[in-house]
C-alpha positions as CSV (number, residue, x, y, z in Angstrom):
1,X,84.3,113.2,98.9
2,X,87.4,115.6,98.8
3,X,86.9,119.4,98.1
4,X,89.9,120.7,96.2
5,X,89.6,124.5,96.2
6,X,90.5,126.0,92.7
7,X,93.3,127.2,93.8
8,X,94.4,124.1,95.1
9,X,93.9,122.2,92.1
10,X,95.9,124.8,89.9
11,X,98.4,124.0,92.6
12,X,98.2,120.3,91.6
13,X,98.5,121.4,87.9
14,X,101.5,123.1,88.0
15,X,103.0,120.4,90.1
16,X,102.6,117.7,88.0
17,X,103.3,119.5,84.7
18,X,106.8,118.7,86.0
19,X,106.3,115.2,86.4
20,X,105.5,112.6,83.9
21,X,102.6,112.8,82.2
22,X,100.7,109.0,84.1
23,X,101.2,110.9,87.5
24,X,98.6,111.9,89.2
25,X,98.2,112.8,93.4
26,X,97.9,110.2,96.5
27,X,95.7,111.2,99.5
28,X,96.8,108.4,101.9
29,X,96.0,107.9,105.6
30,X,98.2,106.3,108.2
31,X,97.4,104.6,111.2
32,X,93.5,105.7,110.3
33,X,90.8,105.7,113.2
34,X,93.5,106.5,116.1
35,X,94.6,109.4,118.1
36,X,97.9,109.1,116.2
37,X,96.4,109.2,112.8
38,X,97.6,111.5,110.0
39,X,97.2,112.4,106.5
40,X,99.2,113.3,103.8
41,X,99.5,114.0,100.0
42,X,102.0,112.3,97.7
43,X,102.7,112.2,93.9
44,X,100.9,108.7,92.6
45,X,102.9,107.5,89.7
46,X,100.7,105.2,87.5
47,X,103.1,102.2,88.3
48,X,101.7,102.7,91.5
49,X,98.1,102.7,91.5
50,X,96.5,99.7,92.7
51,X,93.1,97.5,92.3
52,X,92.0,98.8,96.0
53,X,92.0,102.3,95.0
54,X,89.4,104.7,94.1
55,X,90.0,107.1,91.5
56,X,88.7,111.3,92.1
57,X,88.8,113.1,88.7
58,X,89.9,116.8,89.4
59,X,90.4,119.3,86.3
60,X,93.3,117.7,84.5
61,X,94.4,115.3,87.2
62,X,93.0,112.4,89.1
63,X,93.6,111.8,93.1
64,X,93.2,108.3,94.0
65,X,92.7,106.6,97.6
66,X,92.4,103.4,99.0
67,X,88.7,102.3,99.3
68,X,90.0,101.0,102.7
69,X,90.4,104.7,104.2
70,X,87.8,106.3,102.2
71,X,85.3,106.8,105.0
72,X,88.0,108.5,107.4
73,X,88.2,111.3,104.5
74,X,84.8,112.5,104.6
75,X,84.1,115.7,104.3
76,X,88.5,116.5,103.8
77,X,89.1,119.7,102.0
78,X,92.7,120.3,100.2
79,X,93.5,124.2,99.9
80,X,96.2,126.4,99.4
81,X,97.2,129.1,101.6
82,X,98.7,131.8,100.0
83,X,100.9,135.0,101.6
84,X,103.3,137.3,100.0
85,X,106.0,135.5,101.2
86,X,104.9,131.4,100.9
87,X,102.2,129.5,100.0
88,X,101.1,126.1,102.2
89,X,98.8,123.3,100.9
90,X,96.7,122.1,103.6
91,X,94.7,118.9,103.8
92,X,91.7,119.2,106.8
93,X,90.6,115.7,107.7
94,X,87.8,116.0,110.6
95,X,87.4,111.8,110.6
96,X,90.7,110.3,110.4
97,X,91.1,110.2,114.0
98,X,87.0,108.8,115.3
99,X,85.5,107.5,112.3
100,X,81.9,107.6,112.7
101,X,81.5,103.5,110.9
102,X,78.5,103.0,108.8
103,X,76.8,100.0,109.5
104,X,78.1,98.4,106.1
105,X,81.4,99.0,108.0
106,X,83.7,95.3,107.7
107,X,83.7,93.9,111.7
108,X,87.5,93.9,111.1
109,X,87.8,97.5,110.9
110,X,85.2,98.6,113.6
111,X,87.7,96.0,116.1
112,X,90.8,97.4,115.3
113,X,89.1,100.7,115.6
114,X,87.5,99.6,119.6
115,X,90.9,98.1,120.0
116,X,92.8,101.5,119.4
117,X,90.3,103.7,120.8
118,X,89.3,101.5,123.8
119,X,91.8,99.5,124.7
120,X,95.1,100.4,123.2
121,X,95.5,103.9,125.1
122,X,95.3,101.8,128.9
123,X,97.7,99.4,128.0
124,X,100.2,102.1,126.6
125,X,100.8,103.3,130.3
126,X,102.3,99.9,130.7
127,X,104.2,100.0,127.2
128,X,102.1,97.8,125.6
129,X,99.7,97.0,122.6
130,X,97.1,94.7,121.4
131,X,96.1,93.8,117.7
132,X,93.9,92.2,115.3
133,X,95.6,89.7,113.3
134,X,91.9,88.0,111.6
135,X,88.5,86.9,112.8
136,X,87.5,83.4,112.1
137,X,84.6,82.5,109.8
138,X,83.2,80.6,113.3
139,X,83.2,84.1,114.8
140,X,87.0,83.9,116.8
141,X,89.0,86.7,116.9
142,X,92.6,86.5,117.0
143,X,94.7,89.0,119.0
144,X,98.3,89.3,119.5
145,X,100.3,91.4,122.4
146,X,103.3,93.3,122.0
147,X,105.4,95.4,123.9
148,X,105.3,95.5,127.3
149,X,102.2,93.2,127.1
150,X,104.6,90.6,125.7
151,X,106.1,88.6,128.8
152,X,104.0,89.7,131.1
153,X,103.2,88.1,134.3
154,X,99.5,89.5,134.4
155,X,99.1,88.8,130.6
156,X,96.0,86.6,131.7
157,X,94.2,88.6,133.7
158,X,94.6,91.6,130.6
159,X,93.4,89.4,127.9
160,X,90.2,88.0,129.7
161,X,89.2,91.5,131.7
162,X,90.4,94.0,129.8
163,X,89.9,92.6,126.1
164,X,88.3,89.6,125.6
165,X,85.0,91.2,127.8
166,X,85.1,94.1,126.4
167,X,85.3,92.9,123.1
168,X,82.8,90.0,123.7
169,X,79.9,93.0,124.9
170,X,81.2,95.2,122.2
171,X,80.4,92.8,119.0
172,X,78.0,89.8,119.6
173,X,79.2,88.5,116.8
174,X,82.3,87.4,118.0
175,X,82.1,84.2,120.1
176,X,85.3,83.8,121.4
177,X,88.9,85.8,121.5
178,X,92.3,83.4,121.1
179,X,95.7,85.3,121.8
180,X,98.4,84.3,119.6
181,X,101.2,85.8,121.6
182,X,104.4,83.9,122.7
183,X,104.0,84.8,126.3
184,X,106.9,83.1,127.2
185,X,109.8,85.1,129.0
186,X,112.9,85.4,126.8
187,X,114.9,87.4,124.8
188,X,111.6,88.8,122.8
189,X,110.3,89.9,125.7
190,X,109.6,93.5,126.1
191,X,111.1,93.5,129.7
């Protein structure tokens, strides 16, 4: 899943031979599947792992990951770059930004992915947003606006052209799209 060069992992070692001994690493994603997506490394104290993550045994440490973001590290590689003046620990993660979904893939995801990918970037010109708050056993999906989306006098004419189609042709199995935005002009209003 992720390659840890050896050099890496000794890395890790000596890193964690000055924390306490129930640490371990964190490779963690944030905002996953979009053009502003970006991964990191952390130390993962064991107060902190949780039920959702997936443990990675290493040579005397473990590197857990939420089985959430899992697919979006395929094929990531952690090294260490080494110089005679610095070293840098690198973490190369070719899918966090256009995950290729696997079929098994939860229709949740694969939305907010469409939505970030598809829909998100034209409505950023106008300062605005769109997201997924839960899809319906009956097949709805629920949106909300924000930003400048969020008072906006041609709110209606967005949500039925530029997502609600689009999001209708995209999954068949979504029947219908409600917004659950306060569209109503006043002092949360973007504008």
């Amino acid at each position: 899943m992720i390659t840890v060069s050896k050099n890496a992992q000794k890395h890790f070692q000596t890193l964690l031979l000055q924390e306490p001994s129930d640490t371990h690493i964190r490779v963690f994603v944030i905002n996953p599947g979009t053009i502003n997506a970006e991964c990191g490394i952390a130390y993962c104290p064991a107060n902190e792992i949780e039920e959702s993550d997936i443990q990675l045994k290493y040579d005397q440490f473990f590197i857990y990951v939420n089985k959430n973001i899992i697919s979006y590290l395929k094929n990531a590689e952690i090294d260490i770059l080494i110089d005679k003046v610095s070293s840098q620990l690198t973490l190369k993660a070719p899918y966090i930004k256009n995950n290729n979904f696997k079929k098994s893939s939860l229709l949740e995801e694969k939305i907010k992915y469409f939505l970030n990918e598809k829909i998100n970037p034209h409505l950023s010109m106008h300062g605005g947003k769109v997201h997924l708050i839960e899809i319906s056993k009956k097949g709805v999906a629920k949106i909300q606006f924000s930003g400048g989306c969020n008072g906006c006098s041609m709110i209606g004419l967005t949500l039925k052209e530029a997502v609600e189609k689009k999001i209708l042709n995209a999954f068949p199995e979504i029947k219908q799209v409600s917004d659950d935005t306060d569209h109503l002009h006043g002092k949360h209003s973007f504008y």
